[in-house]
C-alpha positions as CSV (number, residue, x, y, z in Angstrom):
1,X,-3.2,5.8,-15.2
2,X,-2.2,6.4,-11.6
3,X,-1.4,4.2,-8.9
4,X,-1.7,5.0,-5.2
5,X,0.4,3.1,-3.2
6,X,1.3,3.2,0.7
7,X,5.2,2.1,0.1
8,X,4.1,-0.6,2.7
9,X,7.3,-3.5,2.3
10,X,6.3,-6.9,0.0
11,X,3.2,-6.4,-2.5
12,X,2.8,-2.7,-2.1
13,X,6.8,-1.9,-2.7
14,X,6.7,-4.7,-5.8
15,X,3.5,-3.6,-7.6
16,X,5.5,0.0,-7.4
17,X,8.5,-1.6,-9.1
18,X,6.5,-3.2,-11.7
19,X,4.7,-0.4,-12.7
20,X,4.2,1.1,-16.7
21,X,6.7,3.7,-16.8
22,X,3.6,5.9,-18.2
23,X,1.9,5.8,-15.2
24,X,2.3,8.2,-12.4
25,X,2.9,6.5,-9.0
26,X,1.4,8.9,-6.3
27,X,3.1,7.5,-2.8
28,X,1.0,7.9,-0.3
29,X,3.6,7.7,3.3
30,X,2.5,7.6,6.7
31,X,5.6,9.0,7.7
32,X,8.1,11.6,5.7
33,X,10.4,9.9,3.2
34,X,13.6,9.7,5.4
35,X,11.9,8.2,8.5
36,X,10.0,5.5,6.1
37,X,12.8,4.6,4.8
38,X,14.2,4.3,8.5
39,X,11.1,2.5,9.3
40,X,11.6,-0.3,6.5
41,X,15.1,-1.0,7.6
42,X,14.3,-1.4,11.2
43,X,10.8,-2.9,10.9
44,X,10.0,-5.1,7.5
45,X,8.7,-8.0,7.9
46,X,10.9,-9.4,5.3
47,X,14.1,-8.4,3.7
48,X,14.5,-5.3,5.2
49,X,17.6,-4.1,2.9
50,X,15.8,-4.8,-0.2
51,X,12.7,-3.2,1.2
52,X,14.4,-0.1,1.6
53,X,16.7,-0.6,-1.9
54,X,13.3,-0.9,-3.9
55,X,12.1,2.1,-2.1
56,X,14.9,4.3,-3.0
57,X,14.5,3.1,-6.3
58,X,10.9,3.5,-6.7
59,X,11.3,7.5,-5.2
60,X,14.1,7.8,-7.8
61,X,11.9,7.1,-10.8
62,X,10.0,9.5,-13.3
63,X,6.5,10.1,-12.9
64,X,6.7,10.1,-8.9
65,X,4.7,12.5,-6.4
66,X,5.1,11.5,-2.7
67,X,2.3,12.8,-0.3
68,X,3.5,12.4,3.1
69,X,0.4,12.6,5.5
70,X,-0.1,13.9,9.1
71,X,1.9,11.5,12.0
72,X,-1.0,9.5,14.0
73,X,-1.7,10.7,17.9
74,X,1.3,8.5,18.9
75,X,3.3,10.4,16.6
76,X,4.3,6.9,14.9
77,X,2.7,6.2,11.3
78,X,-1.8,6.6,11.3
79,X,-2.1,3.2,9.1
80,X,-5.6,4.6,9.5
81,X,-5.2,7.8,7.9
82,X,-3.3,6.1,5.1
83,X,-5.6,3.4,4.7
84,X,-8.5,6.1,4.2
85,X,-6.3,8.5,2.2
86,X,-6.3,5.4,-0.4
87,X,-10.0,4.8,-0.3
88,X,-10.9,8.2,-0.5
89,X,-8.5,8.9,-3.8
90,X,-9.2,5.3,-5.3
91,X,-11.6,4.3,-8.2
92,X,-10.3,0.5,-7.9
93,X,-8.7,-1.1,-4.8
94,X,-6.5,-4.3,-5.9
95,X,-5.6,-5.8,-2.4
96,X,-3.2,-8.9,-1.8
97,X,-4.8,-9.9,1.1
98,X,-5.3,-13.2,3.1
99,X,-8.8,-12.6,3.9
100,X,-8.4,-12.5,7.8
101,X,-8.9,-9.6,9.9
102,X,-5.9,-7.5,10.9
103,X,-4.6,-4.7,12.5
104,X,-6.1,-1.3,12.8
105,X,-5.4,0.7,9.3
106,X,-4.5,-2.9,7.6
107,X,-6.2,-4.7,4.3
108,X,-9.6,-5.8,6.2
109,X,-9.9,-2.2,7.1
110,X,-8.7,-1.2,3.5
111,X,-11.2,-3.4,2.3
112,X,-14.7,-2.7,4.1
113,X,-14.0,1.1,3.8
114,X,-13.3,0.7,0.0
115,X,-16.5,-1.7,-0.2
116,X,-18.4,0.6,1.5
117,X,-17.4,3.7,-0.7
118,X,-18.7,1.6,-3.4
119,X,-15.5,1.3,-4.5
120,X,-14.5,-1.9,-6.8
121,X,-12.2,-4.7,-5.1
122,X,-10.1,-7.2,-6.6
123,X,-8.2,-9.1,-4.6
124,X,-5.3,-11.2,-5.0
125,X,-5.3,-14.3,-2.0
126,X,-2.5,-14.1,-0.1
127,X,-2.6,-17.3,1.0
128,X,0.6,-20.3,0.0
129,X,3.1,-19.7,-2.2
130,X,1.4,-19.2,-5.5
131,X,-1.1,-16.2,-6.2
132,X,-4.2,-17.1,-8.2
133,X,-5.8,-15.0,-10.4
134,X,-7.8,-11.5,-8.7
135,X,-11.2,-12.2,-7.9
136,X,-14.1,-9.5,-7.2
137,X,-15.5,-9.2,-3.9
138,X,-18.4,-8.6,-3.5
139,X,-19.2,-8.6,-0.2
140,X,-17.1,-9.8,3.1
């Protein structure tokens, strides 16, 4: 198995963590590895040290191949390039997402590209403070 995973702080950095050890996690960054890392410490939106400790751990593991893609026009991260880099390379999306539209390169973008690849979506609500089970969307 293989996960792709942007490194993104919270559900991206945990499902990373919690991975089989037999699977190869292929982190996709927005940025190279030293200036993500920067970029979780000075930007999480949560714990910003253990954000960057679960990344350092996460690069340190077996079974680890980091792609580091092109900077966007602003020469800051292209969320949209690493949003489609996922589609493009994924046979399921699983998305934690709260179902409301969001920035450009975030999950509703994620989403509709993925469900417009004909790609599969489960998605976990993001919603309060205890996550259901993953549902299939089927359409937005």
């Amino acid at each position: 198995m293989r996960l792709l995973n942007g490194m993104a702080e919270g559900t991206d950095l945990c499902a990373a963590l919690e991975r089989p050890p037999n699977w190869i996690l292929e982190a996709v960054l927005p940025l190279p590895v030293k200036e993500w890392r920067t970029h979780l410490r000075q930007k999480a939106a949560g714990d910003r040290e253990a954000s960057v400790a679960a990344f350092d751990t996460v690069l340190a593991a077996e079974n680890v191949i980091v792609t580091v893609l092109a900077r966007g026009k602003d020469g800051g991260p292209d969320y949209s390039g690493l949003g489609a880099a996922l589609v493009a390379n994924a046979d399921l999306l699983v998305a934690a997402w709260n179902g409301e539209a969001g920035k450009p390169g975030g999950t509703a973008e994620v989403v509709s590209a993925a469900l417009g690849k004909g790609c599969p979506v489960l998605r976990i609500p993001a919603e309060g403070t205890v996550i259901g089970a993953p549902e299939r969307i089927l359409v937005i």
